[in-house]
C-alpha positions as CSV (number, residue, x, y, z in Angstrom):
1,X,-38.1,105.1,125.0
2,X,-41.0,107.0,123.3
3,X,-42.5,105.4,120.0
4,X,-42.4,109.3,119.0
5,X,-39.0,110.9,119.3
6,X,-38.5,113.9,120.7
7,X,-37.6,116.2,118.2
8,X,-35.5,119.3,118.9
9,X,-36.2,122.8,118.1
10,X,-39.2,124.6,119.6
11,X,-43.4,124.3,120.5
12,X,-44.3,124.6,116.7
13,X,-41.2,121.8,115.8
14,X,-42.5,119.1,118.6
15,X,-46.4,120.1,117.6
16,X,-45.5,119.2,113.4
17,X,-44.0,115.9,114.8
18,X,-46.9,114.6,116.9
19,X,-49.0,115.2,113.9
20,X,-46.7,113.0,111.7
21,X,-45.0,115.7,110.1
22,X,-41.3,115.4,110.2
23,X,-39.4,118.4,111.2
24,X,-36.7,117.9,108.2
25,X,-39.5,117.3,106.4
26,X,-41.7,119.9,106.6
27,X,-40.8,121.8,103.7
28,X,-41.4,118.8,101.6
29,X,-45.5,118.8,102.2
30,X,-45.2,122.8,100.8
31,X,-43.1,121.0,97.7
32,X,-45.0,118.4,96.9
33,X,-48.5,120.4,96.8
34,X,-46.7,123.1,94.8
35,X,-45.3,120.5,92.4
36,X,-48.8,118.2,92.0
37,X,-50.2,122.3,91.5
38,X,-47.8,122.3,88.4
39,X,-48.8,118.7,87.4
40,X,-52.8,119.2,87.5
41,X,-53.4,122.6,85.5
42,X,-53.3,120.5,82.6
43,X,-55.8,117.9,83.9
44,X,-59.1,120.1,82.8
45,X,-58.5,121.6,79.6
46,X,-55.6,119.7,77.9
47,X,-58.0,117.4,75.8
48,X,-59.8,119.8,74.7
49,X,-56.7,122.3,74.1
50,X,-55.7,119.4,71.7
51,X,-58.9,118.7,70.2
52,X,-60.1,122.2,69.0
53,X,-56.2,122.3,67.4
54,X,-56.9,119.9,65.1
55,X,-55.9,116.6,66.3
56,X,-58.2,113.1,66.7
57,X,-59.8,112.4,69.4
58,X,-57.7,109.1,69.2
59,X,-54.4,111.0,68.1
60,X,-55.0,112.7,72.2
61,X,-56.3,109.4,73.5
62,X,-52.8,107.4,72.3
63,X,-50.8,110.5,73.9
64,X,-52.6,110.0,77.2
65,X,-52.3,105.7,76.8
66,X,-48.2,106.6,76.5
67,X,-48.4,108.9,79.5
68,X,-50.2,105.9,81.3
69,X,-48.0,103.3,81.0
70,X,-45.0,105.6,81.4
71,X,-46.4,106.6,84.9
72,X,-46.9,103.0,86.0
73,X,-43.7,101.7,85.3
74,X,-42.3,105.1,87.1
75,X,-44.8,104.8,90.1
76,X,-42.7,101.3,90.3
77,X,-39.3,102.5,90.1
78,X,-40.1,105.2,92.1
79,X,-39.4,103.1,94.9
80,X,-37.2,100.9,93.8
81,X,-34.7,103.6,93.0
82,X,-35.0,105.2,96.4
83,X,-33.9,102.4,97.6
84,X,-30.3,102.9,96.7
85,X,-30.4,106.3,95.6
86,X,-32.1,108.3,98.2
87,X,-35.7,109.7,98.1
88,X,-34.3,113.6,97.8
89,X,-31.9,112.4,94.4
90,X,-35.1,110.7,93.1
91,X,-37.5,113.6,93.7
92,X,-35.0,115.6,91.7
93,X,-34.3,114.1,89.0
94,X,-38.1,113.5,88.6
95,X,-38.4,117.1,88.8
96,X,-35.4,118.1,86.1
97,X,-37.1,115.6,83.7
98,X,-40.3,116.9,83.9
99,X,-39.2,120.4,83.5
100,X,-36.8,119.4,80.6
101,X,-39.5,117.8,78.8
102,X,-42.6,120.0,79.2
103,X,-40.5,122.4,77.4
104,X,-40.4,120.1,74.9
105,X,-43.9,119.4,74.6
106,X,-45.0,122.4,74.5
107,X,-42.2,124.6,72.4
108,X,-41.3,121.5,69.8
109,X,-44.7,119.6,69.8
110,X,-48.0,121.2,71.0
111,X,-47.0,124.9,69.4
112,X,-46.0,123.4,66.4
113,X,-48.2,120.7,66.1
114,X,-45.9,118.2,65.6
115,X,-47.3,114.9,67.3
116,X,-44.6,112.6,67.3
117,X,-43.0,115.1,69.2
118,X,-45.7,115.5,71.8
119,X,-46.0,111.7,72.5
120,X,-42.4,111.2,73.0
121,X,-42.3,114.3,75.4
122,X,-45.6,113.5,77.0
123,X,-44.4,110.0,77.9
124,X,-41.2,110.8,79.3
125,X,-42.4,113.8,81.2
126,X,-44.4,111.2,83.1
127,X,-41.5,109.8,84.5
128,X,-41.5,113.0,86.7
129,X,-44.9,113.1,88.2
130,X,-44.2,109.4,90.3
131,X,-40.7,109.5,90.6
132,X,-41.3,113.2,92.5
133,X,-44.7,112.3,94.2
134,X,-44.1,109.0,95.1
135,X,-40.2,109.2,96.0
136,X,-41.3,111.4,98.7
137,X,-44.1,109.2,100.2
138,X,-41.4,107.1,100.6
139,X,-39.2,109.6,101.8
140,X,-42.0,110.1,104.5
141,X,-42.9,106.3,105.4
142,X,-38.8,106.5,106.3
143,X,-38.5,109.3,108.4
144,X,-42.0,108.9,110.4
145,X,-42.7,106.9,114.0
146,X,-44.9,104.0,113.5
147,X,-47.3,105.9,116.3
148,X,-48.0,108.8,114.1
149,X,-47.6,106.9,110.5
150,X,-51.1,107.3,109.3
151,X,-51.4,111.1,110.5
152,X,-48.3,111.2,108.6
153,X,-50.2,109.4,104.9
154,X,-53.0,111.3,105.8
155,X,-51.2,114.4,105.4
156,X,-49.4,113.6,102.8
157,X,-52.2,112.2,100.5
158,X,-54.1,115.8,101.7
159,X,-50.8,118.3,100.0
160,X,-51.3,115.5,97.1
161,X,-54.9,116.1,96.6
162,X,-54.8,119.6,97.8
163,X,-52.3,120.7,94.7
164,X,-53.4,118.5,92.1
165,X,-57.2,118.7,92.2
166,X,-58.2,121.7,94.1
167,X,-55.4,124.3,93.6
168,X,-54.8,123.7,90.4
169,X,-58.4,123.7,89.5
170,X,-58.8,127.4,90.7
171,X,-55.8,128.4,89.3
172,X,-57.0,127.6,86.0
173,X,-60.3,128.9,86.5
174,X,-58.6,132.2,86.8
175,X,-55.7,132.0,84.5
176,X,-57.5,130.6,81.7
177,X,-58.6,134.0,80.3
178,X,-56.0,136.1,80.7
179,X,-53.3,134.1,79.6
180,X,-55.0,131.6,77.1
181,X,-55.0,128.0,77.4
182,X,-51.3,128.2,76.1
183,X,-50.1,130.9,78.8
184,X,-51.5,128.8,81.4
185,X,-49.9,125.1,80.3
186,X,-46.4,127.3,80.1
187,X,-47.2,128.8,83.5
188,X,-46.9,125.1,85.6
189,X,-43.5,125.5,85.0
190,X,-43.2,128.2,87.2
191,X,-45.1,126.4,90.2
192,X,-42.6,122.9,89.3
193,X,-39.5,125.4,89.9
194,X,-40.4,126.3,93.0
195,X,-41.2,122.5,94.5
196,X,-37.5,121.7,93.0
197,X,-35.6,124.5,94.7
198,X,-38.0,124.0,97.9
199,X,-36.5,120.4,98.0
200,X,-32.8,120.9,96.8
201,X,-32.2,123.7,99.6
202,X,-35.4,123.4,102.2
203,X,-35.7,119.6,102.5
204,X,-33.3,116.9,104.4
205,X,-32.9,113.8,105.7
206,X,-31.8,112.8,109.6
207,X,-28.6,111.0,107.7
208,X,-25.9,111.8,105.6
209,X,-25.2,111.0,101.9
210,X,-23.2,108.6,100.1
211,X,-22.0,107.2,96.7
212,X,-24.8,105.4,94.5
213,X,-23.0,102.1,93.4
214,X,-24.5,100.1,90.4
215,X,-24.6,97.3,92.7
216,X,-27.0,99.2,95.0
217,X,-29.3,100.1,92.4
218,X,-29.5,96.9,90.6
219,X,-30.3,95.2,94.5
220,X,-33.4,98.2,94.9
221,X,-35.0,97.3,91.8
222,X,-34.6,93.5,92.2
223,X,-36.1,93.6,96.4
224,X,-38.7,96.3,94.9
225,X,-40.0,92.8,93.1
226,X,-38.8,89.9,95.1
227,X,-40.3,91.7,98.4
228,X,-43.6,90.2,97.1
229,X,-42.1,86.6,97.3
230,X,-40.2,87.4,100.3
231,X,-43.1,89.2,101.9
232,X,-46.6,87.8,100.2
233,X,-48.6,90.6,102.6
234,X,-46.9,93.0,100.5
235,X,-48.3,91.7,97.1
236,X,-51.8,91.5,99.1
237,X,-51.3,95.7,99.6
238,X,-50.3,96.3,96.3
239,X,-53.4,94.5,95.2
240,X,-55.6,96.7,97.6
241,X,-54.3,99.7,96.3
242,X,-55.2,98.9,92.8
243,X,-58.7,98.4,93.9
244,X,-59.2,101.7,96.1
245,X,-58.9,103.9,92.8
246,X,-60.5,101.4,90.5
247,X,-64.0,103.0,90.7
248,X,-62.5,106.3,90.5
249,X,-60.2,106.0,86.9
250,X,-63.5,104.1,85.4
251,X,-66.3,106.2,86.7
252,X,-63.9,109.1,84.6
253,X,-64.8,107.1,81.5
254,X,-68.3,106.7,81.6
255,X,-70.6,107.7,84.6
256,X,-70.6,111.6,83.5
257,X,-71.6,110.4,80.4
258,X,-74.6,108.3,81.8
259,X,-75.1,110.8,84.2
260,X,-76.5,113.6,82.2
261,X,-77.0,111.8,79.0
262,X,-79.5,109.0,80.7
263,X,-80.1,110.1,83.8
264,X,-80.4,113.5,83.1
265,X,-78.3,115.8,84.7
266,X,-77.3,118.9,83.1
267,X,-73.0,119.1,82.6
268,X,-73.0,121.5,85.0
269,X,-74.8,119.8,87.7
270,X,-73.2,117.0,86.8
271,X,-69.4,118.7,87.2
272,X,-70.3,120.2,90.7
273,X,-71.2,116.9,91.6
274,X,-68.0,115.7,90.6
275,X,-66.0,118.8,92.0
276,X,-67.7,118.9,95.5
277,X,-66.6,114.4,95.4
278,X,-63.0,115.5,95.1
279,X,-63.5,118.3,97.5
280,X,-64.6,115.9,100.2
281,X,-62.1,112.9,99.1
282,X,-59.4,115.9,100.2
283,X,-60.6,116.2,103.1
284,X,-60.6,112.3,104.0
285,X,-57.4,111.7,103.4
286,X,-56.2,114.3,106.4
287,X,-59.4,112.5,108.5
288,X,-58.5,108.8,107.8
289,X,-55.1,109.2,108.5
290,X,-55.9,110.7,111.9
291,X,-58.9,108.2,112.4
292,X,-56.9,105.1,111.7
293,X,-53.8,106.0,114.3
294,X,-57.4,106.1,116.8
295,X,-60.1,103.5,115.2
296,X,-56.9,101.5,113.7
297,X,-55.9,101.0,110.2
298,X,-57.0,98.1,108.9
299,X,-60.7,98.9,110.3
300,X,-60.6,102.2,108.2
301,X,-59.3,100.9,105.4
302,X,-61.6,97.8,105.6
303,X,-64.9,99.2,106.5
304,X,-64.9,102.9,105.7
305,X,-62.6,102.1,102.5
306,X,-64.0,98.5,101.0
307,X,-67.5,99.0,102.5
308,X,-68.2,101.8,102.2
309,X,-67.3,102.2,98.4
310,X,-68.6,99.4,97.3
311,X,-72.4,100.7,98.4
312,X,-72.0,103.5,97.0
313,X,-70.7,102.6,93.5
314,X,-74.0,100.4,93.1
315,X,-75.7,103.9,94.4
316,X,-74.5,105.6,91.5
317,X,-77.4,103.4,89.8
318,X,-79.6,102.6,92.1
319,X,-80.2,105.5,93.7
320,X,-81.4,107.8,90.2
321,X,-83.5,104.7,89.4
322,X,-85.3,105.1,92.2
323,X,-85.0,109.1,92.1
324,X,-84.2,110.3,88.9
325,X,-81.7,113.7,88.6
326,X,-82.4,114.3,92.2
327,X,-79.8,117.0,92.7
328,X,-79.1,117.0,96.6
329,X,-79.2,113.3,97.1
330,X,-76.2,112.1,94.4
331,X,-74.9,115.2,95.9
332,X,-74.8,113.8,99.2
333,X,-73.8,110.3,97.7
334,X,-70.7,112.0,95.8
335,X,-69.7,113.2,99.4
336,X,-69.6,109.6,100.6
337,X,-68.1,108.5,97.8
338,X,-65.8,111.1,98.1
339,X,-65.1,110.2,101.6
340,X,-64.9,106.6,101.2
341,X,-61.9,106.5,98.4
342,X,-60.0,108.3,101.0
343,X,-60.1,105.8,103.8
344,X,-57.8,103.9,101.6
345,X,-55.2,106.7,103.0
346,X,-53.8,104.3,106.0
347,X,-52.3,101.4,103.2
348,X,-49.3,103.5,102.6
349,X,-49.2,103.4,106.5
350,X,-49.3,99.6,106.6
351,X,-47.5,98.4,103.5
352,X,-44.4,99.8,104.4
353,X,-44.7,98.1,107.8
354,X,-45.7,94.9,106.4
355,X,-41.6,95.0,105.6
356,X,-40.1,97.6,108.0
357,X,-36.4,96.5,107.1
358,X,-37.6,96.8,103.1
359,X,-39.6,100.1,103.1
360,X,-38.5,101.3,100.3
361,X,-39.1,98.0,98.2
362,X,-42.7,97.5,99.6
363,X,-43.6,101.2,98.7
364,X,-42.5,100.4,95.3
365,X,-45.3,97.6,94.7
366,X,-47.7,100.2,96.3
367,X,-47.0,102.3,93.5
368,X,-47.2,100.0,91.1
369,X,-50.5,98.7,92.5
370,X,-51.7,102.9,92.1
371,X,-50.3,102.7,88.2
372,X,-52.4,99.5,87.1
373,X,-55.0,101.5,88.7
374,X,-55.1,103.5,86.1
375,X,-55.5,101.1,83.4
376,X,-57.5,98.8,85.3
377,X,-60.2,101.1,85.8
378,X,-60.6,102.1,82.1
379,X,-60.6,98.0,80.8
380,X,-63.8,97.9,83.1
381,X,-65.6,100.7,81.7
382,X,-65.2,99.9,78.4
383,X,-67.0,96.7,79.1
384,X,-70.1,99.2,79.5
385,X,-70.6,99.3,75.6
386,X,-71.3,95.2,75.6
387,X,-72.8,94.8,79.4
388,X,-74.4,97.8,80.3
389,X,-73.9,100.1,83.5
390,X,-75.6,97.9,86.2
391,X,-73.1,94.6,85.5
392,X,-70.0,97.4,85.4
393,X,-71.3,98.9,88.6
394,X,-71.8,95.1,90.1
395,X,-68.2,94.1,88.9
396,X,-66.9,97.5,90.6
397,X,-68.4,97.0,94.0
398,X,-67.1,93.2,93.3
399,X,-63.7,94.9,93.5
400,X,-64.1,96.6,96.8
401,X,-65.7,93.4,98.4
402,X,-62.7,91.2,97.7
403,X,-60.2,94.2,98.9
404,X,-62.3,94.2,102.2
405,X,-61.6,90.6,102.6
406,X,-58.1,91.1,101.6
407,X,-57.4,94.2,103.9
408,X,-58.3,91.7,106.9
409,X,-55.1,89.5,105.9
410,X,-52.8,92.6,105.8
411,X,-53.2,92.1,109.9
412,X,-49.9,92.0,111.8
413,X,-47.6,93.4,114.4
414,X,-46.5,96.7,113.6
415,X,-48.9,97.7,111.8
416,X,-51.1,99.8,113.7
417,X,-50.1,102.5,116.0
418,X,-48.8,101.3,119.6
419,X,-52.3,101.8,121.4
420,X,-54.0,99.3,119.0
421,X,-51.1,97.2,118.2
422,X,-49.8,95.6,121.9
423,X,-48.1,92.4,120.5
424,X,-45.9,94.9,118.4
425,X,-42.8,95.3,120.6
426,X,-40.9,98.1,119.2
427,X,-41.9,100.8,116.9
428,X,-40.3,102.4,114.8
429,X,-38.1,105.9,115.0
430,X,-37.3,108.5,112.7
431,X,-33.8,107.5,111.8
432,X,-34.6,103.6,111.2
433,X,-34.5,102.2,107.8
434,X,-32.2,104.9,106.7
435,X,-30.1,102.5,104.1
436,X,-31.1,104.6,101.1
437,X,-28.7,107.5,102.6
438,X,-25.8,105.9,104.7
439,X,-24.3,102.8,104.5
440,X,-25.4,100.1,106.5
441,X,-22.6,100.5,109.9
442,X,-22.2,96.6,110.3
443,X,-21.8,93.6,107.6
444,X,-25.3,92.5,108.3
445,X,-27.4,93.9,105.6
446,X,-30.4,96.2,106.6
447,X,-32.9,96.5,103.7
448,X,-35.6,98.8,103.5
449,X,-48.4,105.4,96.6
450,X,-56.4,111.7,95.1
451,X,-57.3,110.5,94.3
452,X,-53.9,109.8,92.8
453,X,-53.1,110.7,89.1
């Protein structure tokens, strides 16, 4: 039998397959960008939105904290819950929440100005973002041959990116005036509607449904943390992915700031800089997906992931000490850069095939390794005010070094694609691990993260 299926339907149907897309899936990718389009409009302006209505600039750094730590926990659970819930019934609810409570910050705490309001709305809309984003990359890692699983990440990570940091950007760009900064944070509702109707009618899984049980849930979120005993590699991934965005959430903090107050840079040389990085970390997560199902995984993630980030972080100082505000060359380094976070893309390949009967579970501790990610990144950078950039940029590329080292012990069967991985001896089908939507048949138990936000 074929490690890819074939599916049924037409040329277009069998094309979307071979490329990692699931057919019942397809709809999904559409959803997902839509919904991370919703997510992002905010992203640019909020702060600012906040600021110039009157409130501290602590007062909006303590609502973002909240949303942080809300979004970690969630990026957790996100897996856990799919476990014995489903992906599709997590993506919803994520979805309902967020909509529910966006309303709620915006009509009962931003418009009114009432900030307890906003940081009890704020942090609960989080739970949205992961349970939505990341319940369907595990929805995905379920429903997707182990031959095609990176194409499959790859393109997955690409919607991600695609709506959160490219879409949305334009869309404010153009929105901004004629509807106010307002008229546009009430307008992501509209593009969150759509991703929940796409899923509750557009999107399904291969199996049926059945009854969530308390006992069910209660076993997700307990594997979703013993997985890590059961299956240390697991933990090791989780690790890896905290370090791939490390650079990333503290370079947010601080290197715009040494960028054009030290080094020189006007703000606007300094944002296209930034702009064109994401821009070209979109495109690497489609590439790396695709390169690691040829080159195999671990190498990507390894050398064009660790290696290749952890050069050039230390560029970012080196390079306009040697140069000054040479425009075209930390162009060119933002491109690799850019390029490099994305090579990360084939670990939620891997992970979930470091513990192909727990997919669900090891997904889960992916996530949560993507949520520290986010804190992580910002403890570093403040050490900046007592250290100075060149130790923050040594302890960053420090990071990447040790996940090289650590990607190498992620090696296994079954985790590469059948042409690099012959000691593997069966590879996986869409259908397999499907617990989180049909009851296991027989009395032996079968168990199952842009840049991210």
């Amino acid at each position: 039998m074929s490690s890819v299926e074939a599916p049924a339907g037409g040329a277009f149907a069998r094309f979307l397959t071979s490329q990692g897309i699931s057919r019942p899936l397809a709809w999904g990718f559409v959803a997902l960008m839509l919904f991370m389009v919703g997510d992002g409009i905010e992203l640019s302006f909020l702060s600012n939105y906040l600021t110039d209505g009157g409130f501290s600039a602590g007062q909006v750094a303590g609502l973002f904290s909240a949303y942080g730590i809300v979004v970690a926990v969630s990026a957790w659970l996100a897996g856990a819950l799919a476990e014995a819930w489903g992906p599709r019934r997590v993506m919803l609810l994520g979805a309902v929440v967020w909509i529910v409570f966006e309303v709620v910050f915006l009509a009962f705490g931003v418009m009114p100005g009432n900030y307890p309001v906003m940081v009890f709305a704020y942090a609960v809309r989080a739970i949205g973002y992961p349970f939505f984003a990341y319940g369907f990359l595990v929805w995905v890692t379920m429903e997707t041959p182990n031959a095609v699983m990176g194409k499959a990440v790859g393109w997955y990570w690409f919607f991600n990116a695609m709506g959160l940091g490219v879409i949305s950007g334009y869309f404010v760009a153009g929105a901004i005036e004629p509807l106010g900064s307002l008229g546009t944070l009430w307008s992501a509702l509209a593009f969150v509607v759509v991703a929940t109707v796409m899923v509750a009618l557009l999107v399904r899984s291969r199996a049926g449904t059945h009854k969530i049980s308390r006992e069910e849930t209660v076993k997700g979120l307990v594997r979703s943390i013993t997985i890590m005993r059961d299956r240390p590699k697991v933990a090791v991934g989780g690790a890896v992915r905290l370090i791939n965005t490390i650079s990333y959430y503290s370079f947010a903090v601080f290197l715009g700031v040494y960028m054009v107050g030290t080094v020189g840079f006007s703000q606007a040389q300094w944002s296209s800089i930034w702009g064109t990085m994401l821009l070209a970390n979109v495109a690497a997560n489609l590439v790396s997906g695709y390169a690691s199902d040829k080159f195999g995984r671990i190498n990507v993630i390894a050398w064009g992931g660790g290696l290749a980030t952890a050069i050039t972080v230390l560029g970012f100082y080196y390079v306009p000490q040697g140069l000054g505000a040479n425009f075209p060359v930390i162009m060119a380094l933002g491109i690799v850069y850019g390029l490099a976070l994305g090579m990360y893309v084939p670990l939620s390949a891997v992970v979930p095939l470091l513990a192909p009967q727990n997919k669900a579970a090891a997904v889960a501790v992916l996530n949560l390794g993507a949520g520290l990610s986010n804190f992580v990144g910002p403890a570093v950078a403040a050490l900046v005010v007592p250290l100075g950039v060149a130790p923050v940029v040594w302890i960053l590329a420090g990071f990447y070094v040790v996940g090289l080292f650590l990607t190498f012990l992620l090696r296994e069967p079954g985790v590469e694609a059948a042409d690099h991985d012959p000691g593997a001896s069966d590879t996986a089908t869409p259908g397999d691990d499907a617990r989180t939507t049909t009851p296991p048949p027989a009395p032996t138990e079968v168990d199952h993260t842009v840049v991210g936000r």
